[in-house]
N, CA and C atoms as a LAMMPS dump frame, in Angstrom:
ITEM: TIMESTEP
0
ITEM: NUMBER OF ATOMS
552
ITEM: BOX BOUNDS ff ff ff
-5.0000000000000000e+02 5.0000000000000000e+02
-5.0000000000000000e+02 5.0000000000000000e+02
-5.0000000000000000e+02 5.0000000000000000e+02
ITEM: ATOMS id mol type element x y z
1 1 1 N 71.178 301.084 315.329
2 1 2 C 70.725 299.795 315.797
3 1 3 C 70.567 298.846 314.618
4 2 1 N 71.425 297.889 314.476
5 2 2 C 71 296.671 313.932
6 2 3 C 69.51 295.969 313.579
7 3 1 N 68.806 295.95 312.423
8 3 2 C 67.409 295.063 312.061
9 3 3 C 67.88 293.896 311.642
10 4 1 N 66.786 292.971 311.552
11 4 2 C 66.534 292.043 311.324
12 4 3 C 66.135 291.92 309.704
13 5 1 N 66.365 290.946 309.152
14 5 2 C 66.021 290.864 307.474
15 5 3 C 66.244 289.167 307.079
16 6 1 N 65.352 289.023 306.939
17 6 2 C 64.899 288.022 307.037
18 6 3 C 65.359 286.51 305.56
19 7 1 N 65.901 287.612 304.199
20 7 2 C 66.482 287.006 303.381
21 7 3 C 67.759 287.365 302.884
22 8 1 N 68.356 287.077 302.288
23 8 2 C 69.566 287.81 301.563
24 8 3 C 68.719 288.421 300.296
25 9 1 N 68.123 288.673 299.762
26 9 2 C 67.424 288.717 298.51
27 9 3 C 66.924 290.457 299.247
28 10 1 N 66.594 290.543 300.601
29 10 2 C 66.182 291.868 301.1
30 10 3 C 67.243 292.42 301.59
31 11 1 N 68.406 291.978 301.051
32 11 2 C 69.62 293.051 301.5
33 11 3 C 70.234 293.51 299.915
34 12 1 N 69.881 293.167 299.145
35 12 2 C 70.156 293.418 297.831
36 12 3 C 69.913 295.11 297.116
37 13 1 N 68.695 295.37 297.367
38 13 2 C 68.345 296.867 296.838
39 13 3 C 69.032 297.942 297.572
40 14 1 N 69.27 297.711 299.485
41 14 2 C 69.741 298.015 300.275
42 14 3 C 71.16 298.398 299.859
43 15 1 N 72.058 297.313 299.384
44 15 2 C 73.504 297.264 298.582
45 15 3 C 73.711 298.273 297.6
46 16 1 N 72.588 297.929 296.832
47 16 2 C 72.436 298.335 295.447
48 16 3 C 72.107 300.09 295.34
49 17 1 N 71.633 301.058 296.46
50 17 2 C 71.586 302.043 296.891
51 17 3 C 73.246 302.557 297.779
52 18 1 N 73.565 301.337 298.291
53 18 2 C 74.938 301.727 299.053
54 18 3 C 75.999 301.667 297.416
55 19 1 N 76.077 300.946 296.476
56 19 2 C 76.823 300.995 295.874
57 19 3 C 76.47 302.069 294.632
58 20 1 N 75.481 302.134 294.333
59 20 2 C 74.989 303.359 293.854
60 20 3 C 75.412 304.91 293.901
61 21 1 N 75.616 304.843 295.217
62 21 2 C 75.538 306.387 295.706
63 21 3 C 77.178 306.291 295.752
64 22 1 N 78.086 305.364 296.503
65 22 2 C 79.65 305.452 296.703
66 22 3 C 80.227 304.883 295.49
67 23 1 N 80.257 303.787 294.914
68 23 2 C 80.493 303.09 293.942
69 23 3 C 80.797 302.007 294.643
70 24 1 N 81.435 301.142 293.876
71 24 2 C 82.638 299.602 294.762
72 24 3 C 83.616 299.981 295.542
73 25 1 N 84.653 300.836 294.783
74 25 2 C 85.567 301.626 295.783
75 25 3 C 85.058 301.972 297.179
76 26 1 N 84.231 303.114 297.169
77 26 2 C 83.347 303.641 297.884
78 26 3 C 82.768 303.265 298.988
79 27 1 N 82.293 301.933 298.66
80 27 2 C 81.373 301.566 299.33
81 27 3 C 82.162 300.65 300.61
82 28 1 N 82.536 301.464 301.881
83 28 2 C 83.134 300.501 302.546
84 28 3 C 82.282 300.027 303.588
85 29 1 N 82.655 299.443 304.333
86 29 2 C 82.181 298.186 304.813
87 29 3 C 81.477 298.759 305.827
88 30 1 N 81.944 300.015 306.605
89 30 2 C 80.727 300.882 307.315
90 30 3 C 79.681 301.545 306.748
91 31 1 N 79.949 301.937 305.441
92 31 2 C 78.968 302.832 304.818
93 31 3 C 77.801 301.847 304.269
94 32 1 N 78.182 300.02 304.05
95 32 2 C 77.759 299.284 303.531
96 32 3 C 76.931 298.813 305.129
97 33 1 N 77.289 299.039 306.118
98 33 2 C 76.085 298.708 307.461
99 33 3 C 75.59 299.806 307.799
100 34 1 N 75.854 300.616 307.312
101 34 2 C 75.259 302.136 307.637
102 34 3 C 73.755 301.964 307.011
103 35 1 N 74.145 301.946 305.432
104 35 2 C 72.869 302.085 304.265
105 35 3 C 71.675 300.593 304.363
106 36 1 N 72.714 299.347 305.069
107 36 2 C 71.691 298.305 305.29
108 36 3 C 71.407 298.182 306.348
109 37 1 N 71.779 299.046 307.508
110 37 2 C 71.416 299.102 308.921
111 37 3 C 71.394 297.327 309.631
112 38 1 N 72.257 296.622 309.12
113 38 2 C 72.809 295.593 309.246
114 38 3 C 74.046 295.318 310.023
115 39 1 N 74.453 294.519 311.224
116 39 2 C 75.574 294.567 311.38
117 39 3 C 76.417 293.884 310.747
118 40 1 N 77.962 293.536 310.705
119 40 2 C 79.131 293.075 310.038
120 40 3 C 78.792 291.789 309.782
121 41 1 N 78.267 290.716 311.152
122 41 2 C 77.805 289.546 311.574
123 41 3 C 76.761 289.302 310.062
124 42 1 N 76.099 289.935 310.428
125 42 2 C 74.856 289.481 309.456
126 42 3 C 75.334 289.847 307.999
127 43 1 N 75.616 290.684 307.522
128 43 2 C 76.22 290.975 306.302
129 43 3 C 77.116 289.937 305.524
130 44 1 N 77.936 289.35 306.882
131 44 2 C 78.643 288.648 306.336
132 44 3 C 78.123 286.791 306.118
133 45 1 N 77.049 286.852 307.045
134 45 2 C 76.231 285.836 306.808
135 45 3 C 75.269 285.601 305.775
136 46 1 N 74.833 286.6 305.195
137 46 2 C 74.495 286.614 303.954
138 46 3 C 75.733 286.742 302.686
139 47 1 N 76.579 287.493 302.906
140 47 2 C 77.844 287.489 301.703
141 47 3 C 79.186 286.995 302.568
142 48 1 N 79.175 286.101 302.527
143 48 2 C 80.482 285.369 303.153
144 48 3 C 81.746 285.785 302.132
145 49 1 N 81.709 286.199 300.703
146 49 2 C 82.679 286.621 300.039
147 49 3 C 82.969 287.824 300.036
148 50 1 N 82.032 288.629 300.981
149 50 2 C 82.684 290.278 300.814
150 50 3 C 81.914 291.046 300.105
151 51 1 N 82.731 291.965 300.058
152 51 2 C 81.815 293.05 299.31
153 51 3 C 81.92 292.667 298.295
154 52 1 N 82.937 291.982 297.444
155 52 2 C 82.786 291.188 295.802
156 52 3 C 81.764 290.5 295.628
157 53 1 N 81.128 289.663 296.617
158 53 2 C 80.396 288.725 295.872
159 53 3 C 78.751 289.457 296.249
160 54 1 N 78.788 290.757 297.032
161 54 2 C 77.549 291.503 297.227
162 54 3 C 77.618 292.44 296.142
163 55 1 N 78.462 292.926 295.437
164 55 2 C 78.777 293.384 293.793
165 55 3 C 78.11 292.686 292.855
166 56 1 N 78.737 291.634 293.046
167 56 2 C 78.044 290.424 292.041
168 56 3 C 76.789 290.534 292.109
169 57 1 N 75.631 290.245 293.351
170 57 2 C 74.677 289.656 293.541
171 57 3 C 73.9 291.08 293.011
172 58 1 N 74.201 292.356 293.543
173 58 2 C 73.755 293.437 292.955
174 58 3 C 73.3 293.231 291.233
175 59 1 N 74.56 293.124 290.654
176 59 2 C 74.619 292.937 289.276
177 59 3 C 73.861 292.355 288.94
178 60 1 N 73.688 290.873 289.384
179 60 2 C 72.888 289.994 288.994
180 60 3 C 71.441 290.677 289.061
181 61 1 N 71.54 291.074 290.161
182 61 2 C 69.494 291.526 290.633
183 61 3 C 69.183 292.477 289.167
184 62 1 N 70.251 292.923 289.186
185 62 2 C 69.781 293.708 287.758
186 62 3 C 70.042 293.644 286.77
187 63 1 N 70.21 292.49 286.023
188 63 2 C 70.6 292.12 285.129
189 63 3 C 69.244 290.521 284.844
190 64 1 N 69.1 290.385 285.837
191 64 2 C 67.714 289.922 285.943
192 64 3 C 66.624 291.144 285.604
193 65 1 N 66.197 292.102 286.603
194 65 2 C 65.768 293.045 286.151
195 65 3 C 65.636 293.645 284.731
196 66 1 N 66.461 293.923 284.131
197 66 2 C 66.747 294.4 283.053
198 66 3 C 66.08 293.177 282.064
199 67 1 N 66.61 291.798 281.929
200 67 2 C 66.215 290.998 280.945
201 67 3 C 64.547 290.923 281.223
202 68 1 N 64.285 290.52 282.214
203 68 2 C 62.779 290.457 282.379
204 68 3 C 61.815 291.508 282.123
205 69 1 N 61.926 293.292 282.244
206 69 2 C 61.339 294.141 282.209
207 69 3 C 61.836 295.057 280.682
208 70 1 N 62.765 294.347 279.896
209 70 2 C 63.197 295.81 278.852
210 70 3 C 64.221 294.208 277.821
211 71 1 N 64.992 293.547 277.996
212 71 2 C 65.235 292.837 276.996
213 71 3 C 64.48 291.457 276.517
214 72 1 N 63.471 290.983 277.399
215 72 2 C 62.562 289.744 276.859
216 72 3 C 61.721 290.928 275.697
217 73 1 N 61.073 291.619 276.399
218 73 2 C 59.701 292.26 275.858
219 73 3 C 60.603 293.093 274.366
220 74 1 N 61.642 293.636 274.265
221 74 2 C 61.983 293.927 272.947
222 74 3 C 62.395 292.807 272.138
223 75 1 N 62.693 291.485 272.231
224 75 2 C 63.273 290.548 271.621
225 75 3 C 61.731 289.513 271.02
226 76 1 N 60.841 289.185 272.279
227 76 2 C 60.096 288.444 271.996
228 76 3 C 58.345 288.963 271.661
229 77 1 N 58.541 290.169 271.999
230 77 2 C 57.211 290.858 272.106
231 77 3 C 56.892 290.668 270.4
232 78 1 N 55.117 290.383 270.818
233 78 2 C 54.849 290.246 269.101
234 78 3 C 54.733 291.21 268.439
235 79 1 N 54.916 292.618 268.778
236 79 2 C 54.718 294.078 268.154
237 79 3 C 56.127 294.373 268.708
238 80 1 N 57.25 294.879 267.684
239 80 2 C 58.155 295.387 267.844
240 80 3 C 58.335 296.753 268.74
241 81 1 N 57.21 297.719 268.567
242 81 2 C 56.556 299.042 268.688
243 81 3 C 56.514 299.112 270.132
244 82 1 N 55.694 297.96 270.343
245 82 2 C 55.189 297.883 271.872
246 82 3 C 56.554 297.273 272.778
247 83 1 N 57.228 296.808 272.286
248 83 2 C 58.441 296.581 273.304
249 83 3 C 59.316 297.355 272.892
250 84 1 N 59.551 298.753 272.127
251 84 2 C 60.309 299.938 272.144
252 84 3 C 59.397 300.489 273.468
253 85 1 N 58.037 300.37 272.94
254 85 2 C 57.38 301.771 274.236
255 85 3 C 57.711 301.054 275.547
256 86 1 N 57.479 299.849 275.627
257 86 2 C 57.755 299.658 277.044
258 86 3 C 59.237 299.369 278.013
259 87 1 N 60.253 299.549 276.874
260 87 2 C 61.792 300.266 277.334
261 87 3 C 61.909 301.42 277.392
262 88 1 N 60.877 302.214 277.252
263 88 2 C 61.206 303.766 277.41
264 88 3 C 60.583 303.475 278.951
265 89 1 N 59.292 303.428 278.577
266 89 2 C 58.531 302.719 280.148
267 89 3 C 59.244 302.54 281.464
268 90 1 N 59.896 301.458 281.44
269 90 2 C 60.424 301.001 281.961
270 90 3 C 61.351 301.368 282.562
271 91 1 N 62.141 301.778 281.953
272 91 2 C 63.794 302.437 281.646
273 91 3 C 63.302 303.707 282.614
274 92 1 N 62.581 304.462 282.237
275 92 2 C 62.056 305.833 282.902
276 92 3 C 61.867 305.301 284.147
277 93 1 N 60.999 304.078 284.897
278 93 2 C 60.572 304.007 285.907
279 93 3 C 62.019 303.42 286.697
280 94 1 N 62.703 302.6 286.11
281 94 2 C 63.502 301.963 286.695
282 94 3 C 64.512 303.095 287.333
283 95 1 N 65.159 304.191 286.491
284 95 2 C 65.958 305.372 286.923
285 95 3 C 65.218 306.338 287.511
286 96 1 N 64.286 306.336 288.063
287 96 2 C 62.984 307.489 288.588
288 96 3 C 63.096 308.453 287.79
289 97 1 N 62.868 308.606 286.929
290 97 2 C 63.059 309.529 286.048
291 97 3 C 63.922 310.439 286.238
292 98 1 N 64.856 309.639 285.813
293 98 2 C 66.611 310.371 285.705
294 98 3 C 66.889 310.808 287.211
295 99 1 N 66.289 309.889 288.357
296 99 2 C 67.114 310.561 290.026
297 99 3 C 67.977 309.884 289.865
298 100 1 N 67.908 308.701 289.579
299 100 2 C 68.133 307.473 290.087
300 100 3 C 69.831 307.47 288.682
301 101 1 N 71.137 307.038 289.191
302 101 2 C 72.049 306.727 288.262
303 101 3 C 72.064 305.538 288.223
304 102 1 N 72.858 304.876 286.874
305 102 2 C 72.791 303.381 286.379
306 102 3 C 74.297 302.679 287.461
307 103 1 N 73.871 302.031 288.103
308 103 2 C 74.819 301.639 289.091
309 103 3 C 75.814 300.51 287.995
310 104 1 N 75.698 300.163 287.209
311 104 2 C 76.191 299.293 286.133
312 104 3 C 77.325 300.734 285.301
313 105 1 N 76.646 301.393 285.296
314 105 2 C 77.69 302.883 284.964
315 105 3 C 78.373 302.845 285.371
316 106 1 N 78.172 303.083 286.997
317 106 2 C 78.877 303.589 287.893
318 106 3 C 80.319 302.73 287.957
319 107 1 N 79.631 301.477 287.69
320 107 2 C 80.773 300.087 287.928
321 107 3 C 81.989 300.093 286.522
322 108 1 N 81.489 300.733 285.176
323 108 2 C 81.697 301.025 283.783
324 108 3 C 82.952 302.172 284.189
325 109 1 N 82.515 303.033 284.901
326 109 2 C 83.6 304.297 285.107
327 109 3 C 84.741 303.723 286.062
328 110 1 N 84.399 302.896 286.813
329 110 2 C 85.053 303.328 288.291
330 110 3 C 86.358 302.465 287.967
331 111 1 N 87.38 302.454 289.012
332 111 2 C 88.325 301.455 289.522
333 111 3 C 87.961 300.042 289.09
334 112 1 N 86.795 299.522 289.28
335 112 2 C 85.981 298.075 290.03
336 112 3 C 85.827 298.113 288.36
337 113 1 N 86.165 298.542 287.359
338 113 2 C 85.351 298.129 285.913
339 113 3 C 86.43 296.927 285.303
340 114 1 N 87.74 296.979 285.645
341 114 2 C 87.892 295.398 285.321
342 114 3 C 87.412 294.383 285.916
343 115 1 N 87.453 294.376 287.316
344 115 2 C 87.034 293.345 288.163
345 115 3 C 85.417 293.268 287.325
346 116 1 N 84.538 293.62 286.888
347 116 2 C 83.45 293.194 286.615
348 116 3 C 83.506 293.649 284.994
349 117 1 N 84.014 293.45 284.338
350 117 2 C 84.383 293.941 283.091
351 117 3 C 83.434 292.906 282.059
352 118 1 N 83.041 291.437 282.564
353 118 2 C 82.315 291.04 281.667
354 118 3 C 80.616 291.105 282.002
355 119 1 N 80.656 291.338 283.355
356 119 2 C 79.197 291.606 283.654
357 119 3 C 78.597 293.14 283.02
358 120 1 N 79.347 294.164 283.296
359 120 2 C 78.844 295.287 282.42
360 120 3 C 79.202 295.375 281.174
361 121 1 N 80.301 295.122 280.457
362 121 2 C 80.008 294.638 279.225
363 121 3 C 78.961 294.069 278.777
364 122 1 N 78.416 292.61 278.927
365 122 2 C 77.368 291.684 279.299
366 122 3 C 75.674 292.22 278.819
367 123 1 N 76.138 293.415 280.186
368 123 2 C 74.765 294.336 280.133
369 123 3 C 74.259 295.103 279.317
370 124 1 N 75.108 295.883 278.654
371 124 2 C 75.148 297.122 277.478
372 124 3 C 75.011 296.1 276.082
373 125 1 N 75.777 295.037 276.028
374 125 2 C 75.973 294.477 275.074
375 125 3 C 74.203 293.845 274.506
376 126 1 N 74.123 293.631 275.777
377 126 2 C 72.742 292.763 275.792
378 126 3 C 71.195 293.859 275.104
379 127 1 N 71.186 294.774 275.914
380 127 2 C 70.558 295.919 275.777
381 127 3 C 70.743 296.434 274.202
382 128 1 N 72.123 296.935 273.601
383 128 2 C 72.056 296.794 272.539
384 128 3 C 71.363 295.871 271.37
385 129 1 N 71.884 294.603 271.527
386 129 2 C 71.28 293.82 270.675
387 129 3 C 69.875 293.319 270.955
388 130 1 N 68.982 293.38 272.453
389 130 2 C 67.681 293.237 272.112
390 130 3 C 66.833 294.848 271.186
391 131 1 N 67.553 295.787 271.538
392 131 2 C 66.991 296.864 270.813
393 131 3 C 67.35 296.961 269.42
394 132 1 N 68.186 296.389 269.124
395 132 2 C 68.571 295.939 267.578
396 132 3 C 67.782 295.38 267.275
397 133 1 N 67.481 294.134 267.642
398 133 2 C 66.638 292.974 267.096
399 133 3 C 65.045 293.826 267.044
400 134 1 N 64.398 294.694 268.306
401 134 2 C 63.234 295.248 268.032
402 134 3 C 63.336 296.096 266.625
403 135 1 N 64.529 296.904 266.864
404 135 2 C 64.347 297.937 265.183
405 135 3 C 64.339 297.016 264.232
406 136 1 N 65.054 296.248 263.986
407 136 2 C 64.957 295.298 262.789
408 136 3 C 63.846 294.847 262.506
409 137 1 N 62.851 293.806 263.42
410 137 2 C 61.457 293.647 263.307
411 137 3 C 60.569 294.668 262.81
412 138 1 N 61.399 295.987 263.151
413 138 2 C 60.178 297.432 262.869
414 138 3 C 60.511 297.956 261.317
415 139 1 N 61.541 296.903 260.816
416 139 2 C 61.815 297.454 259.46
417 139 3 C 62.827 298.42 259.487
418 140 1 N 64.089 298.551 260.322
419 140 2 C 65.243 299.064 260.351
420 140 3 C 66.397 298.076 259.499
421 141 1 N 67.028 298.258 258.558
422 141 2 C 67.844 297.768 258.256
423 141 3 C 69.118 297.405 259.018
424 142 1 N 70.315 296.411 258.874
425 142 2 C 70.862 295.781 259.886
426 142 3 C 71.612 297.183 260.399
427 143 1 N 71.985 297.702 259.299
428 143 2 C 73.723 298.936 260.024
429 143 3 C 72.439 299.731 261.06
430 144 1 N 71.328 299.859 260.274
431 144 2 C 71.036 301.447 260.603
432 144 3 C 70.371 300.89 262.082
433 145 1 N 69.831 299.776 262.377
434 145 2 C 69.263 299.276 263.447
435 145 3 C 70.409 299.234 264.2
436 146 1 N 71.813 298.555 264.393
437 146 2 C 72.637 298.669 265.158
438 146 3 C 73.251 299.887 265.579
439 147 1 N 73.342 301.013 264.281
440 147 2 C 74.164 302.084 264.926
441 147 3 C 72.764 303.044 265.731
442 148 1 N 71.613 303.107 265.686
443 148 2 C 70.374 303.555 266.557
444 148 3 C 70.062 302.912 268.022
445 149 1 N 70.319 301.602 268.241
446 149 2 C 70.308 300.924 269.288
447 149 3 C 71.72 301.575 270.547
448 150 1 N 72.986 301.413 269.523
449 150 2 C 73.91 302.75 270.401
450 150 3 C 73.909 303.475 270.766
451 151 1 N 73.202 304.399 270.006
452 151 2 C 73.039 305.677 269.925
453 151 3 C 71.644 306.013 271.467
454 152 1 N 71.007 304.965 271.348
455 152 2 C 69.943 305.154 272.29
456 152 3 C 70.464 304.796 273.585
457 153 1 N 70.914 303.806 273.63
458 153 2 C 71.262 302.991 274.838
459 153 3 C 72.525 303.914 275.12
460 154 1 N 73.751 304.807 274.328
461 154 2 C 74.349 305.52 274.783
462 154 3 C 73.655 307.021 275.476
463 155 1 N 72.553 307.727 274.583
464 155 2 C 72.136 308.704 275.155
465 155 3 C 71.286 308.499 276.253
466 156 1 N 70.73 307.348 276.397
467 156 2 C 69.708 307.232 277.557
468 156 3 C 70.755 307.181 279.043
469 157 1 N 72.163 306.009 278.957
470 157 2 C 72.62 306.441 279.432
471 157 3 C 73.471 308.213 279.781
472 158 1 N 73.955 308.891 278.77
473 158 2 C 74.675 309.751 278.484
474 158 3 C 73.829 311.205 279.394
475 159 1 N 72.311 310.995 278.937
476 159 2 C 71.348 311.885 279.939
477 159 3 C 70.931 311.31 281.38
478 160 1 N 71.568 309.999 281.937
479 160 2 C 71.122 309.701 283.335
480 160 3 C 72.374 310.616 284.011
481 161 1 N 73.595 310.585 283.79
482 161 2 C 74.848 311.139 283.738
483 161 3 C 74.631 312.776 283.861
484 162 1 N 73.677 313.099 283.083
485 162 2 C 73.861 314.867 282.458
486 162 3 C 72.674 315.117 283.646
487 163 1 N 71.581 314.687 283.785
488 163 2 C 70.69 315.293 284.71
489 163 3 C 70.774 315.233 285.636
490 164 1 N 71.218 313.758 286.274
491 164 2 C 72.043 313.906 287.73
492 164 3 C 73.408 314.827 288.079
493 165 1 N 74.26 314.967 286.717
494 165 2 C 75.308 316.136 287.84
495 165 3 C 74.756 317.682 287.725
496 166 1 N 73.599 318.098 286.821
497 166 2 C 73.059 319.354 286.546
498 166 3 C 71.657 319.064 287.978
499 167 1 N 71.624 317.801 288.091
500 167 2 C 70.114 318.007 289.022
501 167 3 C 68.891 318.432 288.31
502 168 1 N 68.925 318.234 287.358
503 168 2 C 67.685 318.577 286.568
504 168 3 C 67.026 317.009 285.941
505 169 1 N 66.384 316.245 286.65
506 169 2 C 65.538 315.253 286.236
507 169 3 C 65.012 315.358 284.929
508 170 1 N 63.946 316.763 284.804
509 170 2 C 63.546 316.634 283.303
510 170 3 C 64.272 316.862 282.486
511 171 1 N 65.928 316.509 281.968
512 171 2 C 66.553 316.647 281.796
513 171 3 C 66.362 315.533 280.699
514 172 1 N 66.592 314.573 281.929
515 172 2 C 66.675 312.924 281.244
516 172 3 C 65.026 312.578 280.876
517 173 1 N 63.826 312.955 281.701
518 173 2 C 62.544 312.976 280.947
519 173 3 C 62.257 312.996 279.613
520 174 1 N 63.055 314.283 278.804
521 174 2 C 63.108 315.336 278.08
522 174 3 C 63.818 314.161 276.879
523 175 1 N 64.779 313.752 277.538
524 175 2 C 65.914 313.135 276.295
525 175 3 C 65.256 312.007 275.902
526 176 1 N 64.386 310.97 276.394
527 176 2 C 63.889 309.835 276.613
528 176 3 C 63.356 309.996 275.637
529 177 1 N 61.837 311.43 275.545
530 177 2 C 60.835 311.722 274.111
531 177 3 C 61.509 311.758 272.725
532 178 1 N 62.76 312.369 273.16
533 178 2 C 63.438 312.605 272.162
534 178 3 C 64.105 311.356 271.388
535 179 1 N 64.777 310.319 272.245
536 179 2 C 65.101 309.598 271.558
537 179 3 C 64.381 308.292 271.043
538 180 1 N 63.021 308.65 272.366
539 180 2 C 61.784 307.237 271.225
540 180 3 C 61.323 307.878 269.837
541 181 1 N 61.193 309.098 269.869
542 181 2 C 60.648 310.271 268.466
543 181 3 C 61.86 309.398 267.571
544 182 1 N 62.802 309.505 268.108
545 182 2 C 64.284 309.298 266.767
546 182 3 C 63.482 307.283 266.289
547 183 1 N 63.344 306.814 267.371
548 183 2 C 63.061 305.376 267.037
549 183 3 C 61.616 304.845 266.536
550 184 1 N 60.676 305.774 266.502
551 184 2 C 59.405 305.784 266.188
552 184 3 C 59.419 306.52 264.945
């Protein structure tokens, strides 16, 4: 049965779980009213461009997300320290502690990674250099702050990847200590 939803803004996380779990490919247009319990009508009244421009809007939600909760607070925070801890924070809560995969990944691996090739670029790129800019403030020199910011932002991803296809959450818990220990 078809609900009611009252914004486009509340069909977004809805998406963002449908594209999550199938990818872009994946995600077809039944599985996409299945997961928003939305019919075609309404779906398409909120995304008149399709499943591309409900890709997009995904992206965006989190890419908002992301700058507001993990790249303001490492860039502008007045303790460098405290906006490392609160991207581990964060980062942990945002992936439920490693259930949850990086749907920006997902988009990175798949078919759909040219079609959005500058938005996830965009993202990683971004992430990198606010965690650069925190090590640097913390007294990391430029190479060694840039090649650590990779290295993190690759393993944090690299263990959302490893604990979800092993199913072992504390997996990615586990890697998180490990790699704030490397940045602390």
């Amino acid at each position: 049965m078809a609900r009611m939803v009252a914004e486009r803004a509340d069909v977004i996380p809805m998406l963002a779980e449908v594209f999550r779990t199938y990818g872009f490919e994946g995600a077809s247009l039944s599985r996409i009213t299945e997961g928003t319990k939305l019919g075609k009508g309404s779906i398409y009244h909120f995304f008149p461009g399709g499943k591309e421009e409900m890709a997009e809007a995904v992206l965006n939600e989190i890419d908002t997300w992301f700058s507001i909760h993990v790249f303001v607070p490492l860039r502008d925070g007045a303790d460098a320290s405290s906006g490392i801890d609160n991207m581990f924070r964060e980062v942990n809560r945002y992936f439920s502690s490693g259930r949850k995969i990086c749907i920006v990944g997902v988009f990175a691996l798949g078919n759909e990674r040219d079609r959005f090739a500058k938005k996830v670029s965009n993202y990683f790129a971004e992430w990198v250099a606010a965690l650069e800019d925190a090590l640097r403030r913390n007294g990391k020199d430029i190479a060694s702050a840039k090649t650590l910011a990779e290295e993190v932002v690759g393993g944090i991803q690299g263990a959302l990847v490893l604990s979800r296809a092993l199913d072992r959450p504390a997996l990615f818990r586990s890697a998180m200590q490990r790699l704030k220990q490397r940045l602390m």
